[in-house]
N, C-alpha and C positions, 0 to 999 in steps of 0.2 A: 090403818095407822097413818100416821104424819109424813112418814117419810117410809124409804126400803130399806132393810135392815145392811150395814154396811158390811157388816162380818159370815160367814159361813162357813158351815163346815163339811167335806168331803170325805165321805167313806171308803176309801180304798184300800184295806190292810186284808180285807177277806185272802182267801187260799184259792180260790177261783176254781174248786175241784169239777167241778165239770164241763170245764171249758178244757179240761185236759185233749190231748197232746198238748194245744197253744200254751199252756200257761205251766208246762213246763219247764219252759225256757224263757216268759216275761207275767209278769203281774198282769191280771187280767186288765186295770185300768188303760194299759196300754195295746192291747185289740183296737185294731183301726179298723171303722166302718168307713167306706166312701172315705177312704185316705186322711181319717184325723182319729186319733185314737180318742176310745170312750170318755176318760177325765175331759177332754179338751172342750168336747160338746157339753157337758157341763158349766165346765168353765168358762164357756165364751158365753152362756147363759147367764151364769151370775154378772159378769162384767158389762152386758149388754141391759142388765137391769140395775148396773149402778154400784156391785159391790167393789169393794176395795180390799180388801183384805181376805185371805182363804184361806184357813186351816185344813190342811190334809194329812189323814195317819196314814201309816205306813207298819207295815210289817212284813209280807210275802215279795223276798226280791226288792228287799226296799230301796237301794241304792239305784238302782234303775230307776222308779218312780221319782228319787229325791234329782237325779240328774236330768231327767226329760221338765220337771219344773221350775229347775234350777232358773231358767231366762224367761221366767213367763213375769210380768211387771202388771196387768192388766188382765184378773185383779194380781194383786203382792202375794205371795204364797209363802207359809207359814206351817212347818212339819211339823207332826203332832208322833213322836216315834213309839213306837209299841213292839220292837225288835225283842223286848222283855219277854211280854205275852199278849197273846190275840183278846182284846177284851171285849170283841161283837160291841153292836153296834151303840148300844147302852153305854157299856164301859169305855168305848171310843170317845164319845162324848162327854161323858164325865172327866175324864184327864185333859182334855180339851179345855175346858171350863175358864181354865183362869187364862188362855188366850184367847176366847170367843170373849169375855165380859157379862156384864150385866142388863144388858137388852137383848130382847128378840132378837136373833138369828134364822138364816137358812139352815135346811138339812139337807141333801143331795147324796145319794146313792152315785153311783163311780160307773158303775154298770148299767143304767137305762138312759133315756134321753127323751126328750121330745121335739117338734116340730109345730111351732106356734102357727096357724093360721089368720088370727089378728090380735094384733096386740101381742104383750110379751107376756106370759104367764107367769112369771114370775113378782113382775111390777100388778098386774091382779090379783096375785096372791095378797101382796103388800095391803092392798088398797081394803079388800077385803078383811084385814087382823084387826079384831077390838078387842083391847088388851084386858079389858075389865071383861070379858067375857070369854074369853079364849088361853088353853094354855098351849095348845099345838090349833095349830089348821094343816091341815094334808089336801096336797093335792090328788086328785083322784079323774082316771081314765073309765069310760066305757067299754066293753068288751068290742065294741066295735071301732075303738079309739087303737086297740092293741096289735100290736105287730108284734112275736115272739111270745107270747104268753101261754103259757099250758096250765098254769092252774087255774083255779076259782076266782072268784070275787071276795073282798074282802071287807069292804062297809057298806052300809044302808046309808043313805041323804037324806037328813028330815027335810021340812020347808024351811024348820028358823037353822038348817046350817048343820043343826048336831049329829053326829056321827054314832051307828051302834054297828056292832059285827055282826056282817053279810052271814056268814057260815055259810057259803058257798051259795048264795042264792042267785040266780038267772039275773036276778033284775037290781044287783050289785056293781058295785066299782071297786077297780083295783088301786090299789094305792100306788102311784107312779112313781117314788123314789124322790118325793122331795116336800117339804113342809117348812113352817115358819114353826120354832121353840123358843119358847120362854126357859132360860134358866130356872124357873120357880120349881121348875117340875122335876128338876133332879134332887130339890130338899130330900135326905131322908132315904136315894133311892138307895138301892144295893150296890155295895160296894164290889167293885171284881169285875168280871167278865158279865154281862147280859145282854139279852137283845130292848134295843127299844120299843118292843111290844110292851114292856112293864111301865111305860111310861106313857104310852099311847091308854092303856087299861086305865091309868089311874086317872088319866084326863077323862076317859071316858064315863068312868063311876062317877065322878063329880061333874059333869055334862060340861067340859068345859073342850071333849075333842070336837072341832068344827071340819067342815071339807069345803075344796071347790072345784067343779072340775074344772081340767084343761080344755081348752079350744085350740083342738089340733092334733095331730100323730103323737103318738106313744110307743117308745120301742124300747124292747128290751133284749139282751143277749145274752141267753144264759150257756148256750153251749156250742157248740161251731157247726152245726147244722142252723142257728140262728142267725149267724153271719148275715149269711146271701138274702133271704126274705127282709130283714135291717136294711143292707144295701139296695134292696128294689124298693122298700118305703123311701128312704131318702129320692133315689130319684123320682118317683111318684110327685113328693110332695116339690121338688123342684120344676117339675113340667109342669105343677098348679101353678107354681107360683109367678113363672115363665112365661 
């Protein structure tokens, strides 16, 4: 594409249920690894690759989330409140809609992160979106890219880009928590609560979901046994780069 999309949006409204004890008492987005909590490494992600503007929902403990954001300027942050009802990550972004606008957008997951090794991933993402050919691009890690992972894989990589479901296959990639969206693709979707899998599906019947991976660490924290091994990837990838 032209340029990097200026807008994005943050998924942080989950219930963070097995991050239990910790997220009995704060919203998972705020679990600090290596003393920044999860949204922030996002966040400094998207600003680092030029966005300005961040829509973040909210729902579990959400005044905590809206006050840890409250002073972030870079990018501007922009609640998206769902204190109504949790409408997963589909329905997140559909209410979202008419503050994200009419171009491609980020997507970014609250809870994973990465560690670029060259270049930003994010600005390759960009580089990589052809709008006439694509309605989502996902970024996508190697199982050997993964710090914190227990389940499967999740898509196959053609050679022109196009994306079909892994079904757990060995020689799959996981989807790492963040993509470039075309508004087109919520035309029509379901209204209410769903996950963005129905949206991923329908790019995919119409060959229009693409991927690319990341170059670099992948981490994710699903539960507080993930913490510590998160925390030794970050250092890891600091003595590379040190």
């Amino acid at each position: 594409m032209s340029e990097t999309p200026r807008t994005a949006m943050v998924l942080a409204a989950g219930l963070g249920k097995r991050m239990r004890p910790i997220t009995d008492t704060m919203p998972k987005p705020l679990v600090k690894i290596a003393g920044k909590a999860l949204i922030d490494w996002g966040l400094d992600a998207l600003a680092e690759a030029g966005v300005e503007r961040v829509v973040v929902n909210v729902h579990y403990l959400p005044d905590q989330l809206v006050h840890h954001l409250s002073d972030r300027t870079n990018p501007t942050i922009d609640i998206s409140d769902e204190r109504d009802a949790l409408l997963d990550s589909g329905g997140g972004i559909m209410r979202a809609l008419p503050k994200l606008g009419p171009a491609p957008f980020f997507v970014l997951n609250a809870d994973t992160f990465w560690i670029d090794r060259k270049g930003g991933s994010l600005r390759r993402l960009a580089l990589a979106w052809n709008d006439a050919e694509m309605d989502i691009l996902l970024m996508l890690a190697r199982l050997d890219q993964a710090t914190g992972h227990s389940g499967g894989t999740d898509f196959l990589l053609a050679s022109d880009g196009r994306l079909s479901r892994a079904r757990g296959a060995l020689d799959g990639l996981i989807y790492a928590g963040a993509a470039i969206v075309h508004p087109r693709i919520f035309a029509n979707a379901p209204l209410g609560a769903h996950s963005l899998n129905v949206e991923f599906d329908r790019a995919l019947a119409a060959g229009r979901l693409h991927g690319m991976v990341l170059d670099g660490d992948w981490i994710t924290v699903g539960t507080p046994d993930a913490i510590a091994p998160a925390e030794a990837a970050v250092a890891r990838a600091a003595a590379r780069a040190g």
